[in-house]
DRENLO-633557 format. One line per field, with one value per atom (N, C-alpha, C): residue number from 1; x, y, z; atom name; residue in one letter. Coordinates in nm, 2 decimals, decimal comma. Atoms other than C-alpha are relative to their C-alpha. Layout:
<recs>
nr = c(NUM	...)
x = c(X	...)
y = c(Y	...)
z = c(Z	...)
atom = c(CA	...)
rest = c(A	...)
</recs>
This chain:
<recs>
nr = c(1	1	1	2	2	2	3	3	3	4	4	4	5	5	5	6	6	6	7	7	7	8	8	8	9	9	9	10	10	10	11	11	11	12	12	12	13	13	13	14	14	14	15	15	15	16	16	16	17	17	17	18	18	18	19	19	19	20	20	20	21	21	21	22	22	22	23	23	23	24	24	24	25	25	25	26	26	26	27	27	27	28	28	28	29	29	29	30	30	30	31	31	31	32	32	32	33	33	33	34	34	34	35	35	35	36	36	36	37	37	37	38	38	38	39	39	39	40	40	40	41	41	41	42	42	42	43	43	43	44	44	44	45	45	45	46	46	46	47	47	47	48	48	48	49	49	49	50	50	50	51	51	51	52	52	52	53	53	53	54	54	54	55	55	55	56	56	56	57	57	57	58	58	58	59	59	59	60	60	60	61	61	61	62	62	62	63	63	63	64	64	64	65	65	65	66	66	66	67	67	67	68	68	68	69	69	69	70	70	70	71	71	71	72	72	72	73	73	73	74	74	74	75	75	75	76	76	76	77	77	77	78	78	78	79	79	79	80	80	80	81	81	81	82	82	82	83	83	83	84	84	84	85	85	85	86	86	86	87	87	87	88	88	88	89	89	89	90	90	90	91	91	91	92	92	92	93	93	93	94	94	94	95	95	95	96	96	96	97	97	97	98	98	98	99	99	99	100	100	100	101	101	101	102	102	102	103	103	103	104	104	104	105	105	105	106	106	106	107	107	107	108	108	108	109	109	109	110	110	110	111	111	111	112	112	112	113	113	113	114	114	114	115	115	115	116	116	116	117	117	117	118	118	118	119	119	119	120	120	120	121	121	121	122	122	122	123	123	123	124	124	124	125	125	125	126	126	126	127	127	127)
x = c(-0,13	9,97	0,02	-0,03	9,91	-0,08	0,03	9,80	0,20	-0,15	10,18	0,09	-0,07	10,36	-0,03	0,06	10,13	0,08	-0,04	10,23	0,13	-0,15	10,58	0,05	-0,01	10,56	0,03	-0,01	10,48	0,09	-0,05	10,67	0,22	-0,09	10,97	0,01	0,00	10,86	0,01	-0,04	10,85	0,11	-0,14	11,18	0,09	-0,08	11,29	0,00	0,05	11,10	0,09	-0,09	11,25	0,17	-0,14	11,60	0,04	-0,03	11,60	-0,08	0,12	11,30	0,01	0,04	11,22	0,12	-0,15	11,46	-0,06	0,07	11,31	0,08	-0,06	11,35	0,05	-0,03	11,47	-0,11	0,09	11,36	-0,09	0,06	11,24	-0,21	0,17	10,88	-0,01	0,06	10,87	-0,01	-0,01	10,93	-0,14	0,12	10,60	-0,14	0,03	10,50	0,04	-0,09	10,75	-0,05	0,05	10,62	-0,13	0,11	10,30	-0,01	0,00	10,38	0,06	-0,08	10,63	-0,11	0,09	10,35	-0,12	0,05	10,12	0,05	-0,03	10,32	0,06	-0,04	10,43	-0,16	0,12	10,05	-0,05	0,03	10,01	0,09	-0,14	10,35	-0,10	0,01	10,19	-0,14	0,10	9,82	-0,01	-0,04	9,98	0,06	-0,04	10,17	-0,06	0,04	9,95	-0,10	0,10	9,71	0,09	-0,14	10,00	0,00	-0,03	10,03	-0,13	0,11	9,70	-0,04	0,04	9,67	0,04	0,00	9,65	-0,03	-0,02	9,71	-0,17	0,16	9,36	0,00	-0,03	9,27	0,07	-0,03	9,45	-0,05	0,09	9,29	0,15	-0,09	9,44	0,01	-0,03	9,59	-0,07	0,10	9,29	-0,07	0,09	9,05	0,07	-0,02	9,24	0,07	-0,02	9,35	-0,13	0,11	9,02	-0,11	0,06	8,89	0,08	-0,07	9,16	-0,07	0,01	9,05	-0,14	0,17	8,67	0,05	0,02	8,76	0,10	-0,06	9,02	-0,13	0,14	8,71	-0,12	0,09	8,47	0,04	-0,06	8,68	-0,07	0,05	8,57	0,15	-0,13	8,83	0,00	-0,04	9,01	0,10	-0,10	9,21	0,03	-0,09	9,51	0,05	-0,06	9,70	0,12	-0,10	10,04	0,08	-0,04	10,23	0,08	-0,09	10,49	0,00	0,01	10,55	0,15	-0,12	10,79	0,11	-0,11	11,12	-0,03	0,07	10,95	-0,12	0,09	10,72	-0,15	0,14	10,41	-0,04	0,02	10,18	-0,03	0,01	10,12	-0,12	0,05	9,96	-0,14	0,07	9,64	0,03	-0,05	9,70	-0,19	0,10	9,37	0,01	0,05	9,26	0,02	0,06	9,14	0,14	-0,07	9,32	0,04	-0,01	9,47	0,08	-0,04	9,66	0,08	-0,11	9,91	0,13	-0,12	10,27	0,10	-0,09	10,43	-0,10	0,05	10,33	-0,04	0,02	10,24	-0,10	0,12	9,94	0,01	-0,01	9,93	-0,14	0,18	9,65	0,05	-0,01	9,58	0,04	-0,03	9,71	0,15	-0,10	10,03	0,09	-0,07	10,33	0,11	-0,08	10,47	-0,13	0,11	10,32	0,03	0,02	10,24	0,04	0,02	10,37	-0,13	0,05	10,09	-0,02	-0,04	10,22	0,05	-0,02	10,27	-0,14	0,16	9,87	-0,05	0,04	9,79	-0,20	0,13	9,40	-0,07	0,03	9,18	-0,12	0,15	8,85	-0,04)
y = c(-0,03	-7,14	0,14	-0,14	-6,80	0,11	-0,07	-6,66	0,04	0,03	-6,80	0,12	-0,08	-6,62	0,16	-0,18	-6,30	0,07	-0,06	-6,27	0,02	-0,05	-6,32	0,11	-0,07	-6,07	0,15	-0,15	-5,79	0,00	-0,04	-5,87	0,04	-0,06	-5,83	0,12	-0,19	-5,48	0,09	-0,10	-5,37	-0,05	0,01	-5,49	0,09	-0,08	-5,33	0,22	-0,14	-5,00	0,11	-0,06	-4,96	0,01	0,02	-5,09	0,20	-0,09	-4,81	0,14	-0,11	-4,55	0,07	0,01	-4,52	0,05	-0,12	-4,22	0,04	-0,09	-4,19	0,10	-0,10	-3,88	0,04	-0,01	-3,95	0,06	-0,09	-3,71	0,11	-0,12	-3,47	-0,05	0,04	-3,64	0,01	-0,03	-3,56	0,13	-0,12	-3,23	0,10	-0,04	-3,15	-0,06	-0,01	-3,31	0,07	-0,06	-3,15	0,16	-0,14	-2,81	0,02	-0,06	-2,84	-0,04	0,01	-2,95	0,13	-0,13	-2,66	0,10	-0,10	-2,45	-0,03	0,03	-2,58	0,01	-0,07	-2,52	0,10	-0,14	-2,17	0,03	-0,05	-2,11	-0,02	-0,01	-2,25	0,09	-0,09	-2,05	0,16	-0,14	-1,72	0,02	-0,03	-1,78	-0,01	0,01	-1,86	0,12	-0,13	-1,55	0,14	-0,11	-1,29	-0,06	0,02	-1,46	0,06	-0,06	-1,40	0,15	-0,16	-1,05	0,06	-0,06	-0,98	-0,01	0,05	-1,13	0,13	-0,11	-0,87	-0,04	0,03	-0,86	-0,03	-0,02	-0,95	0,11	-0,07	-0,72	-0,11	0,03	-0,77	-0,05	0,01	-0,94	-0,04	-0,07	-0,90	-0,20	0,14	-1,28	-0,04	0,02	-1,30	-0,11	0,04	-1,35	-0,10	0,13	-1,58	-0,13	0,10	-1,78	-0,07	0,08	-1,84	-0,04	0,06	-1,89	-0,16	0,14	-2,17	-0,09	0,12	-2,32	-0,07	0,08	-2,34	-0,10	0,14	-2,53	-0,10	0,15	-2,76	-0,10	0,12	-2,87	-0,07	0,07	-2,86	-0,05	0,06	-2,98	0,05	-0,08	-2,73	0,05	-0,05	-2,61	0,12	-0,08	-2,30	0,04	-0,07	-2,04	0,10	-0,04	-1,87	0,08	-0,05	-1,60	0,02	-0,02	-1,54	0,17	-0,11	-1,19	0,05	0,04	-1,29	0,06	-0,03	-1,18	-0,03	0,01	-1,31	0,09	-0,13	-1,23	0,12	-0,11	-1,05	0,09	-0,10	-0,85	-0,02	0,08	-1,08	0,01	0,05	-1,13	-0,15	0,13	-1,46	-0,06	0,07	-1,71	-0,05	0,06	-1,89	-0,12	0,16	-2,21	-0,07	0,05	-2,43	-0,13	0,13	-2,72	-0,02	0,00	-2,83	-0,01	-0,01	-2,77	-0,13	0,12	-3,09	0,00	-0,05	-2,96	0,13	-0,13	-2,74	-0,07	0,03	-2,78	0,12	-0,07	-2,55	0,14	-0,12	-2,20	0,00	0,01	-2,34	-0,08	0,09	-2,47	-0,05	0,13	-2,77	-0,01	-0,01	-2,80	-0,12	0,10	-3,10	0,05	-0,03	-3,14	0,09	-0,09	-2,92	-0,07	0,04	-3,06	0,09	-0,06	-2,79	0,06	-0,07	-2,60	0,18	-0,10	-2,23	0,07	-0,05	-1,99	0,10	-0,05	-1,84	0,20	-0,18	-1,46	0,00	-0,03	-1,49	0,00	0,00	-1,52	0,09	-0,06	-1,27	0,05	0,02	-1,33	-0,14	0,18	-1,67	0,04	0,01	-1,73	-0,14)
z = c(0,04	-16,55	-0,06	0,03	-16,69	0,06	-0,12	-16,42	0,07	-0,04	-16,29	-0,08	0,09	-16,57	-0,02	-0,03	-16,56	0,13	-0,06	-16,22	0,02	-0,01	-16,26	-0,07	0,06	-16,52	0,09	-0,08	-16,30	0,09	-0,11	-16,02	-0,11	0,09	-16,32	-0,01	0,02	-16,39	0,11	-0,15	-16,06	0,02	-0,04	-15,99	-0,06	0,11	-16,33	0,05	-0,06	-16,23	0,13	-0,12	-15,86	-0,03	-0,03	-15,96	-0,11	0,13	-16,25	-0,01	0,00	-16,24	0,13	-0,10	-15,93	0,12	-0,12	-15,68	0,11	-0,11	-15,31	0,05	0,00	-15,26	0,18	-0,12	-14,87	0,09	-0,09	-14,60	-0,05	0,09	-14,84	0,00	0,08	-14,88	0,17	-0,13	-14,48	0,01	-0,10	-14,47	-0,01	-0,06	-14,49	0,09	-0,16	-14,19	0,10	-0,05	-14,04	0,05	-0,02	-14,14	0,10	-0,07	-14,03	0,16	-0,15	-13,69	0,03	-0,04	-13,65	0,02	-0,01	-13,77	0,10	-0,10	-13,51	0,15	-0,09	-13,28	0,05	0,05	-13,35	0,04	-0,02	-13,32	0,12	-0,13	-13,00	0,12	-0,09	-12,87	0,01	0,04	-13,02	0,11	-0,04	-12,92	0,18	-0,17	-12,52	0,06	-0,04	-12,53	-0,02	0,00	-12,62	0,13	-0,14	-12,31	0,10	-0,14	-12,06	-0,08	-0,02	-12,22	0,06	-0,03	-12,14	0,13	-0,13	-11,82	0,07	-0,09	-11,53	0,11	-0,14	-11,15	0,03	-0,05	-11,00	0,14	-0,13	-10,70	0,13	-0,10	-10,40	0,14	-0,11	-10,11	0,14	-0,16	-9,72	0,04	-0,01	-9,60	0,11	-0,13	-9,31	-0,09	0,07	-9,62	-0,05	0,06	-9,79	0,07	-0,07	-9,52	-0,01	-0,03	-9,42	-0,15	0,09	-9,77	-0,06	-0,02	-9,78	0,06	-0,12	-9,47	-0,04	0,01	-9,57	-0,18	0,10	-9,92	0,00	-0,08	-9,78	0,06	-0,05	-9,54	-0,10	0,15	-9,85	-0,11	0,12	-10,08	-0,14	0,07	-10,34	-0,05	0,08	-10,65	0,02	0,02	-10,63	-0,11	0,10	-10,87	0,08	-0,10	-10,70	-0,08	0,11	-10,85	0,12	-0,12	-10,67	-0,04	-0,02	-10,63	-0,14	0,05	-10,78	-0,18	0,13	-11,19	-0,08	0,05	-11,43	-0,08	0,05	-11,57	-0,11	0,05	-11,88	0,08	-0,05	-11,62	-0,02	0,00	-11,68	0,09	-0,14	-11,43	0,02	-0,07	-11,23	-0,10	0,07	-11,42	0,13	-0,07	-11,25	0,03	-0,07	-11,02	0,01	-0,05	-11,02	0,06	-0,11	-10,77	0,11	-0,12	-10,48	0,06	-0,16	-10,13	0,02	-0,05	-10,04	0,08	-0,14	-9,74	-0,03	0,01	-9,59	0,03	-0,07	-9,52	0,03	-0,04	-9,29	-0,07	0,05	-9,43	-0,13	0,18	-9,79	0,01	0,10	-9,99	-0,07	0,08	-10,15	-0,10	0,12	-10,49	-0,06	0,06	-10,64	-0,13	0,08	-10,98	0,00	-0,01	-10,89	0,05	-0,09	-10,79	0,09	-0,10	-10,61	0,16	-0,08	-10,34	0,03	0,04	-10,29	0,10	-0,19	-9,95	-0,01	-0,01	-9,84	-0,02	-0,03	-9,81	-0,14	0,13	-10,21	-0,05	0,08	-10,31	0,00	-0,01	-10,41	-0,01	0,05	-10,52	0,04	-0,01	-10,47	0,00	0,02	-10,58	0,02)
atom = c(N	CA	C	N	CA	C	N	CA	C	N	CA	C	N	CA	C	N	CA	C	N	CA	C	N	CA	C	N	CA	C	N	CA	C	N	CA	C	N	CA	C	N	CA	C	N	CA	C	N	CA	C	N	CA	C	N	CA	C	N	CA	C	N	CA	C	N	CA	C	N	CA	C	N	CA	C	N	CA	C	N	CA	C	N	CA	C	N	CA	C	N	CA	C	N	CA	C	N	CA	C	N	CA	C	N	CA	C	N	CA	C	N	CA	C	N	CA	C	N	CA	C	N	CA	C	N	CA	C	N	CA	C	N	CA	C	N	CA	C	N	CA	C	N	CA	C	N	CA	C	N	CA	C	N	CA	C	N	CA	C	N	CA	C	N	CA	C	N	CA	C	N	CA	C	N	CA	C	N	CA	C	N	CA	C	N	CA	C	N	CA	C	N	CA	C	N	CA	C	N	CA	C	N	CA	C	N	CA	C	N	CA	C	N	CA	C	N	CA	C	N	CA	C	N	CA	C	N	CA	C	N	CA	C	N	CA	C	N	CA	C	N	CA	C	N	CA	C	N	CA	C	N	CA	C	N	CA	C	N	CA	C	N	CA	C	N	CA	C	N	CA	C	N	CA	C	N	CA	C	N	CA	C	N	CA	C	N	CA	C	N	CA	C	N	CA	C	N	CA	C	N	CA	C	N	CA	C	N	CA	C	N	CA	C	N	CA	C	N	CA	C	N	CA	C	N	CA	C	N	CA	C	N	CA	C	N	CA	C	N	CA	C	N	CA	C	N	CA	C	N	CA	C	N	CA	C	N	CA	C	N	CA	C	N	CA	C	N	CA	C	N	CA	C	N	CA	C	N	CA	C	N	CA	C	N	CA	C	N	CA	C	N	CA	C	N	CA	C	N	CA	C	N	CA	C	N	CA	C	N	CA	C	N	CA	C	N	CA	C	N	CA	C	N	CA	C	N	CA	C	N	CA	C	N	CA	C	N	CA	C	N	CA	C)
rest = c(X	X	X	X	X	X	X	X	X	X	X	X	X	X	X	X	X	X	X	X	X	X	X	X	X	X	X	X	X	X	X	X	X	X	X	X	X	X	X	X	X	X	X	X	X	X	X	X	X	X	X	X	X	X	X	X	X	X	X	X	X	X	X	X	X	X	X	X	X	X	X	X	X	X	X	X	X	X	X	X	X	X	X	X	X	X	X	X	X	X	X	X	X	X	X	X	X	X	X	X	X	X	X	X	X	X	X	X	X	X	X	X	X	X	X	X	X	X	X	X	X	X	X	X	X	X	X	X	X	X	X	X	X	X	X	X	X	X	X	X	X	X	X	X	X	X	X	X	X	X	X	X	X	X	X	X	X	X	X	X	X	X	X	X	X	X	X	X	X	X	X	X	X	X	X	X	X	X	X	X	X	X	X	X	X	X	X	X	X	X	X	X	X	X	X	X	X	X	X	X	X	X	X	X	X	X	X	X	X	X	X	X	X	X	X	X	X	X	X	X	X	X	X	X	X	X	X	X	X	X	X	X	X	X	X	X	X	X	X	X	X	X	X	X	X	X	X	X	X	X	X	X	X	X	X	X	X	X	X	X	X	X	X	X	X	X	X	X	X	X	X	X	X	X	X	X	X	X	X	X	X	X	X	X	X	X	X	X	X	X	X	X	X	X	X	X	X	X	X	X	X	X	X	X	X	X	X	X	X	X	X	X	X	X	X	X	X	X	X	X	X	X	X	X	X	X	X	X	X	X	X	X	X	X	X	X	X	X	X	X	X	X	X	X	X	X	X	X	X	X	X	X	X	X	X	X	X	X	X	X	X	X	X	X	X	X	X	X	X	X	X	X	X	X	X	X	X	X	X	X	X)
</recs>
């Protein structure tokens, strides 16, 4: 029985507590979640854009070679990295495309993992 009454006790004070003491301070007790995601991803924005600044054209190879370095890792099914001519609106260069050959269509290469595909007379590089 006083166990009974102990615990009613408390659950009195915390009622008393919340109804009276006790001001959640709303969204406010989030916003430092908040921050540190932001700031996380502010760090991955920054640490993405100085790579792309740094990135540079690879040499140029002639579309004989890179046909036929296509054609052998389609058959071998071996991954490649593609760089295309192409450079964005800030004057970046082409980012790298990787994975395997998984056909052609029409004048374009198809890489796994990609869902687009590539025209051939844009590649500029392929390893």
């Amino acid at each position: 029985m006083a166990d009974q009454d102990e615990l009613t006790n408390q659950l009195v004070r915390a009622e008393r507590f919340f109804r009276n003491d006790y001001h959640d301070r709303g969204m406010v007790k989030w916003q430092g979640y908040f921050l540190s995601d932001h700031t996380e991803d502010v760090g991955k924005y920054s640490k993405k854009r100085a790579i792309d600044q740094e990135r540079q054209d690879q040499p140029e190879m002639s579309q004989e070679v890179i046909s036929q370095f296509l054609m052998k890792a389609f058959d071998q099914r071996f991954p490649v990295t593609i760089q295309l001519r192409n450079h964005t609106a800030s004057g970046l260069a082409s980012p790298f495309y990787h994975g395997k050959v998984m056909g052609f269509q029409g004048d374009n290469v198809v890489l796994s993992g990609n869902t687009q595909s590539f025209p051939m007379s844009q590649i500029l590089w392929i390893n």
